[in-house]
N, C-alpha and C positions, 0 to 999 in steps of 0.2 A: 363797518370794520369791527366795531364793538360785537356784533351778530357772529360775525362767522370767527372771532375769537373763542366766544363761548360757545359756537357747535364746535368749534376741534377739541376744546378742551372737553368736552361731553362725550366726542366722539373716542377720546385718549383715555377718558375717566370708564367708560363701557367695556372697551378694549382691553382695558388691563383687571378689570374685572373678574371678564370671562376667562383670560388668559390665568389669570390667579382660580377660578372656580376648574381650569382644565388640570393645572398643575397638582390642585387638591382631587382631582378625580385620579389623577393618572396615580399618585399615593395613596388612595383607596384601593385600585386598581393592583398592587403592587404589594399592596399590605396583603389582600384576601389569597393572591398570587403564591405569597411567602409563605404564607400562615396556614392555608385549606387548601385541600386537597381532594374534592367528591371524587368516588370512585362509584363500582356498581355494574350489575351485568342482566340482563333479559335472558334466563334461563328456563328453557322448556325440556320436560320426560313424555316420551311416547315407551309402554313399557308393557310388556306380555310375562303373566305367570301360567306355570300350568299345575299351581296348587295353591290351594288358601296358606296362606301364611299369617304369620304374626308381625303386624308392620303398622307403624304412622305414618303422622305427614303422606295425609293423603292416598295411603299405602303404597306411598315411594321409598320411605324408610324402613328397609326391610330388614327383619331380625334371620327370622328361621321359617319353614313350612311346620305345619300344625300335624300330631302325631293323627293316625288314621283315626276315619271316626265309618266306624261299620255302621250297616243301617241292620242287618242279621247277624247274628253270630253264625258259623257255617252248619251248626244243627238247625235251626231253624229253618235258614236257606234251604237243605235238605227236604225237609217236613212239608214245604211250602211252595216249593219249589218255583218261589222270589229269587232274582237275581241277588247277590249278596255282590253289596256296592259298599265304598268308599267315599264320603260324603265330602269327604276332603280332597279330592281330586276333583277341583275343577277349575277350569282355565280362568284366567281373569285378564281385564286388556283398562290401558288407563290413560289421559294425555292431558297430565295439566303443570301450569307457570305458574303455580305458586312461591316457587323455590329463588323468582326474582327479587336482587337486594339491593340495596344502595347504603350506601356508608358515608362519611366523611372523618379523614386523618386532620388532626390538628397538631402544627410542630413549631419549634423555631420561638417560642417564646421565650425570656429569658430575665431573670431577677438577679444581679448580682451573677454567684456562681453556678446559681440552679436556674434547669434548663425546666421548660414546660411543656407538655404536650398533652395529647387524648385523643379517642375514639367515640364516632357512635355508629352502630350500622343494626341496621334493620331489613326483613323479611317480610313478607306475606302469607306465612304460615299457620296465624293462627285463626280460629272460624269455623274450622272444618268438621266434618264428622263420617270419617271412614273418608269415602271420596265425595262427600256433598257439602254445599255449603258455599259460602263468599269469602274467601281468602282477605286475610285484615293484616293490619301492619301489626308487629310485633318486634319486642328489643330483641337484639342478640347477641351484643356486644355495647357498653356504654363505662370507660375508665378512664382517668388521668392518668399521668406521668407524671413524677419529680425526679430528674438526674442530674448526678456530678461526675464530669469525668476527669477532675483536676485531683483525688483526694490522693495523701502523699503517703505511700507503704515505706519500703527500703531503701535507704540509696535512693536514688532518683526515678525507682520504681514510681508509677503513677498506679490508681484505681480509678474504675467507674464504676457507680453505683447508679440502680434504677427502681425506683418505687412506685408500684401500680397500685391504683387503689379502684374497684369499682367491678363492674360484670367483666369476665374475660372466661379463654377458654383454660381451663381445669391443667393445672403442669402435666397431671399423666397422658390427659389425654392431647394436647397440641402441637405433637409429633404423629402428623397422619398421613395412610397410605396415600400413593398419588393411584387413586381409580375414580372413576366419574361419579358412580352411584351415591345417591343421599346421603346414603349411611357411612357413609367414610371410613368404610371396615368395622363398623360396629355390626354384633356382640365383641368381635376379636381383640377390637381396638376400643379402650375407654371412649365413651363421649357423654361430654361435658363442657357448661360455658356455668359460670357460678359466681355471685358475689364473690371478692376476694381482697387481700391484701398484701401481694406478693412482691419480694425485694430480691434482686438479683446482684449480685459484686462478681467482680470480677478478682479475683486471686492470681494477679500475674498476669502472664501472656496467655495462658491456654487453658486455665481452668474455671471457671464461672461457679457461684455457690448461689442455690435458690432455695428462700422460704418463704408458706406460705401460710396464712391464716384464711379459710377458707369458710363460707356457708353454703345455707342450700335453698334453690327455690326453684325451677324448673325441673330440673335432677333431684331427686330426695330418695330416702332411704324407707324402706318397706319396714310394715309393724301390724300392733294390732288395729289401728284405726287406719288403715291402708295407706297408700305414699304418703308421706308429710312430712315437710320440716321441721314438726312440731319435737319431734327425737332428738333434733338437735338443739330446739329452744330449750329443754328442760332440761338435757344436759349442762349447761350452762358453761359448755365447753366449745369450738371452734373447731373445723376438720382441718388437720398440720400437714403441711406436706413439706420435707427435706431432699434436697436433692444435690449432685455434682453433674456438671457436664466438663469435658475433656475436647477442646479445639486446638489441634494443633498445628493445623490447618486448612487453606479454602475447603478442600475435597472431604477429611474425616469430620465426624461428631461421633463423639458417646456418650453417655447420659445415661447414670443412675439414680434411681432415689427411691423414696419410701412415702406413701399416703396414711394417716393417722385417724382413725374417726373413731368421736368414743359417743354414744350416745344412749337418751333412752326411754326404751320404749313404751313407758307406762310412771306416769307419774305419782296413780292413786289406785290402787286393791282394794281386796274386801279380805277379812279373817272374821271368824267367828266365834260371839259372845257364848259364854258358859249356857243360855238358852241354844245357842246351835243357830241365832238368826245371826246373820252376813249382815258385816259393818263395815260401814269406807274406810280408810285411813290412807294417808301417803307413804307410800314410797318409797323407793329409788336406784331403780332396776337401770342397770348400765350395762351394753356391751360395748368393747374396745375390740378394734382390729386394725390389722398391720397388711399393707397391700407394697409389697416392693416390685418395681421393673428394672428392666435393662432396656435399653435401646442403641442401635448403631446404623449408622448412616455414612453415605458413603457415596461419593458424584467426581466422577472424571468425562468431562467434555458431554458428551449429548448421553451418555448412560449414568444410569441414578439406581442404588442399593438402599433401601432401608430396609430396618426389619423390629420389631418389640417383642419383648416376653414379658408377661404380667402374671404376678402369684397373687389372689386378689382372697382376701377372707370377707366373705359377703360379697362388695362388689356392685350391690344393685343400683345404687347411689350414683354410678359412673358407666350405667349402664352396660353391665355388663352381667352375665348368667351368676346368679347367685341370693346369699339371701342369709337368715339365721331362723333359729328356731326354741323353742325354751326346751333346757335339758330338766330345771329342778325347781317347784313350787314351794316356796319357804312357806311357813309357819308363820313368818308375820306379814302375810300376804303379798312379799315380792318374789318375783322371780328371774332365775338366773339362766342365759343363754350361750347358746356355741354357734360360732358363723360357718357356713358351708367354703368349702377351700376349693377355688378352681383357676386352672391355669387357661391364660386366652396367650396364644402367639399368633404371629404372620407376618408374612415375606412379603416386599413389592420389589417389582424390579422394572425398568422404563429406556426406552434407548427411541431416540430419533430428538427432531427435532419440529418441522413442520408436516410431520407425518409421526408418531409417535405412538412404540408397543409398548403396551401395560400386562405385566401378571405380576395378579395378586391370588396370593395363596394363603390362609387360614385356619385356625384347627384349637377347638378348646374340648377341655377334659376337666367334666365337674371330679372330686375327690367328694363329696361328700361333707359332710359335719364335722368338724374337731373330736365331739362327743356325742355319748349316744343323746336320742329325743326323748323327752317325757312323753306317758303315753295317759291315756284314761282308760277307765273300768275296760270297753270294749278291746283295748289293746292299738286303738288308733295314735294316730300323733298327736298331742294336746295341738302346739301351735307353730305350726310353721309358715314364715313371711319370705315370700318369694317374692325376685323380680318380676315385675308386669312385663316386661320383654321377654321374658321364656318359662319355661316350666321346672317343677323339679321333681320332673319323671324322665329330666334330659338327662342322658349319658356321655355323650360324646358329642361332637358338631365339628364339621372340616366344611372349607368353600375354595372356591378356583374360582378366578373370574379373570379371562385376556379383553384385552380390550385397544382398541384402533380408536387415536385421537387426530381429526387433522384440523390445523390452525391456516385459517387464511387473514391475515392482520392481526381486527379484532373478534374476527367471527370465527367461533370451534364446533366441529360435528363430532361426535361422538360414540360410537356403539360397543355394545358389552354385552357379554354372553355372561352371565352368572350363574354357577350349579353351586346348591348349599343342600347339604345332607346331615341330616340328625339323627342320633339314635336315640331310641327311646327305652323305656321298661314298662314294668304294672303300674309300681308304687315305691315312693320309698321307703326302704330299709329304716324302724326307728332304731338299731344299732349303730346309722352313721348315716341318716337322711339321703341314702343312694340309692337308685334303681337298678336291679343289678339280677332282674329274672324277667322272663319273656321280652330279652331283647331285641329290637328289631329296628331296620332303619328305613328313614322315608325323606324322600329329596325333592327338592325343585328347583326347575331350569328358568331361568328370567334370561331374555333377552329385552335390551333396552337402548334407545335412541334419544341422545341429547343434542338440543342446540344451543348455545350461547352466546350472544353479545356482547362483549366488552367493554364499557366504560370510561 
């Protein structure tokens, strides 16, 4: 009797064990449930150019086609009678998943009245070289959140406030076209994901007010020791950006603001002693420029309107056509610059639902320089820093691309026609760093086929 007393109570003591270790599982279960959220897709490009272009990521991130490159000028062609060829006309074909991501949302924490969250999501993109190479993981996003939505304005008006701190996408550029291609409407459209420190409030029912303290580290700004953040380490300044957006509701948004970056691009010069030899000394050449947009947005039931205009002084930083150049060489070995001014817009417009039309339409127009460029002895330009996405022998650039999306679940096929034509010139003008003689334009057709998985 004593025996089978203590096998039940053995059997009771096991029992309630496990039933306590299920209970603790089923609130691990519940907690990660609450709290995480992995997201993530299997994204492949099968994609035909029929011009070299200027493009990353594998040369799925495509900018522009590249201005002609003759192999004779047509006297020589003449003389020799070589066919006079176009070195840059030629077809190119590509099929790679690098562009698949996984992420995971973190939400729902909560201290008091602040609320907790964060991001991290990562790519396969970096590795590569042109289209060769082993695709590796790389960040692309990695921030927290602090928010309050109880803070008390007027009357029984409430606020919310949202504080991000860490990698996210750039304010100007996070308003993107819906078209399938890498490039997300860039040159036309800002891109950018950048360390940051951005705080959002809400003013009322429909107006939102965003700042932001921004750096640089994948995206960076062109100089004399080519892209680097280092223009804006030395600055010992922070890139600002202010903004308003206007919801009035579900269907409108508008959104204005202005990008802020002061930097600069040379720390240390040389001037020269009463001997005539060049000696170092510091310092402290700064350019400041001002990039304001508009955006408006706009969705009633299965049709969606967006659309941005950007006024960007330089610009290269957010990837987009532009740059600066020095206008005037001081005396005590600094120098002083003017940013090139160009306008990037474009349309999208989207209607269906599990079957869904895309056109997207874009068009930029460099202006040139603020002021004129410094030149040397020969009459050349001393120094000008252009974007590595495009040239500044660019005059103009427009693209059209429709596109047929169809969703079955989780799984989207995709195909897109994309024409982008540029014009080009000789050289730039050092009156206003613009091309603006022998112009002429040259385009390329992509056609491209995506598949994706859903997550």
């Amino acid at each position: 009797m004593k025996r089978i007393l203590i096998c039940c109570l053995l059997i009771l003591s096991v029992g309630g064990a496990l039933q306590a270790q299920e209970k603790k599982s089923e609130k691990v279960k519940e907690h990660i449930i609450s709290h995480f959220k992995p997201y993530g897709f299997i994204r492949n490009y099968f994609s035909v150019d029929t011009r070299e272009n200027l493009a990353g990521t594998g040369d799925l991130f495509n900018y522009l086609p590249k201005d002609n490159a003759w192999n004779l000028t047509e006297a020589e062609a003449n003389a020799t009678g070589i066919q006079r060829e176009d070195l840059n006309a030629q077809t190119t074909m590509r099929f790679l998943s690098l562009t698949t991501r996984v992420g995971l949302d973190i939400k729902d924490y909560r201290w008091g009245k602040t609320h907790f969250g964060g991001k991290i999501e990562a790519d396969f993109y970096a590795g590569l070289t042109g289209s060769t190479g082993t695709a590796q993981l790389r960040l692309r996003q990695a921030y927290m959140t602090l928010s309050w939505d109880s803070l008390r304005l007027n009357g029984d008006a409430l606020a919310r406030v949202n504080l991000q701190l860490g990698q996210a996408w750039h304010p100007l550029a996070a308003d993107l076209p819906d078209v399938i291609a890498l490039n997300s409407g860039a040159p036309f459209n800002p891109f950018s994901r950048t360390p940051q420190i951005k705080l959002d409030a809400d003013l009322g029912k429909y107006f939102t007010l965003t700042a932001s303290a921004l750096w640089q580290m994948q995206y960076t700004s062109a100089g004399p020791e080519g892209a680097s953040a280092d223009y804006l380490k030395y600055a010992h300044t922070p890139e600002g950006y202010l903004g308003l957006s206007y919801h009035p509701n579900t269907n409108l948004l508008l959104r204005a603001g202005v990008d802020i970056l002061s930097i600069s691009p040379r720390h240390t010069g040389t001037v020269q002693d009463a001997s005539g030899l060049e000696v170092m000394v510091k310092v402290s050449d700064r350019l400041t420029t001002f990039s304001p947009f508009l955006y408006l947005q706009y969705k009633y039931k299965d049709f969606s309107l967006k659309a941005k205009t950007v006024f960007a002084q330089a610009g290269e930083h957010m990837n987009l056509n532009g740059g600066y150049g020095v206008k005037r060489i001081c005396e005590d070995g600094s120098w002083e610059y003017t940013p090139t001014r160009n306008s990037s817009s474009w349309l999208s417009l989207t209607y269906g639902k599990q079957v869904k039309g895309i056109l997207f339409a874009g068009y930029v127009r460099n202006f040139g320089t603020k002021d004129a460029l410094a030149t040397n002895a020969a009459g050349d330009i001393y120094g000008f820093y252009f974007s590595k996405n495009s040239f500044a022998n660019m005059n103009r650039l427009w693209r059209l691309s429709p596109t047929v999306l169809v969703t079955w679940g989780k799984f989207q096929l995709g195909a897109e026609y994309e024409i982008t034509s540029a014009q080009y010139g000789k050289d730039p003008n050092p009156e206003n760093g613009l091309a603006e003689t022998d112009l002429h334009w040259v385009t390329n057709h992509k056609v491209q086929i995506m598949t994706k998985f859903n997550f």
